[in-house]
N, C-alpha and C positions, 0 to 999 in steps of 0.2 A: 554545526559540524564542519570543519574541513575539510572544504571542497577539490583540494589539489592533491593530498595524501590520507583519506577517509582511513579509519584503524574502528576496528571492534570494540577498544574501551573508550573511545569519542562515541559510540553510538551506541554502548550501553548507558554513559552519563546521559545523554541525550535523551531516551526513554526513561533513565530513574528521574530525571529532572522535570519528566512530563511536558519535555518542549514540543511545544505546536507539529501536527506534520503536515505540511501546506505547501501552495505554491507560492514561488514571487512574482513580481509584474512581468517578469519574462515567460511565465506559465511552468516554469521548472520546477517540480518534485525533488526532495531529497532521493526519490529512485531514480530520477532521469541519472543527478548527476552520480552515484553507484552504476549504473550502467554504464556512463560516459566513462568513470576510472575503472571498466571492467571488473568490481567487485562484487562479484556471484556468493560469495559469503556472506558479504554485509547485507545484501537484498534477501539473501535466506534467512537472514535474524531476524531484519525488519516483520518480515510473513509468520516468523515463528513468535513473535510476540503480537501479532495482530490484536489480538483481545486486548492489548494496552495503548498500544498504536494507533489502532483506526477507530474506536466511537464514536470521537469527535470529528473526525474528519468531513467538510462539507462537500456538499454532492458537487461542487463547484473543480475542487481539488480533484477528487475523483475524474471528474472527464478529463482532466488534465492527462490525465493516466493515456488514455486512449492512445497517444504516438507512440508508446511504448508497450502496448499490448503482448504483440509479437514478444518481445525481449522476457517479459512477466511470464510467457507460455515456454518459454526456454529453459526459463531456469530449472524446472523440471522436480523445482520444490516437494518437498513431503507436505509444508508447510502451505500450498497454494488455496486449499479446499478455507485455509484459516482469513488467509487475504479476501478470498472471493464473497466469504461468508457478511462480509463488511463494504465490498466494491460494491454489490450486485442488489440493485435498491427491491425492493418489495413492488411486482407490481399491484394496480389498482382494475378493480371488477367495475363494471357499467354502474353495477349499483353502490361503488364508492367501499367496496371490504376487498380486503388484502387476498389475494389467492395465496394457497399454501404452498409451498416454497419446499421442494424436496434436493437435497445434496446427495449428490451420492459418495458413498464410503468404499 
């Protein structure tokens, strides 16, 4: 994706093309840099195709996320509960089974 002037049909190819959404060795997320060129549209596509987006995404990327938290809680998304649904890992019981995991609507 270009990272100097991001556009919505670069980041629609980008999701039909199934490119990876990860960081690089700087720790940067394709959201950092959307934040950085203040595109509060393209970060709301991103969350509105989560179900495409994030499956694969490893819990490694994921933390990446954290210095951006605040910015992700701004954007004030319709689409946020879809991001979350995928950030927010399952936790684990003493005796090793998943608690159930309620979202609110």
């Amino acid at each position: 994706m270009c990272l100097k002037r991001p556009s919505i049909a670069q980041l629609k190819a980008c999701i039909d093309l199934n490119i990876p959404f990860t960081h690089g060795f700087d720790g940067m997320t394709p959201l950092h840099f959307l934040f950085m060129a203040n595109e509060t549209t393209l970060v709301n596509h991103i969350f509105q195709k989560a179900s495409t987006v994030f499956p694969k995404v490893s819990d490694e990327t994921f933390e990446k996320l954290s210095d951006i938290i605040g910015n992700i809680l701004q954007t004030n998304s319709p689409y946020l509960q879809k991001f979350f649904g995928f950030g927010v890992g399952v936790p684990r019981t003493c005796a090793d089974k998943p608690l159930t995991r309620y979202i609110l609507s």
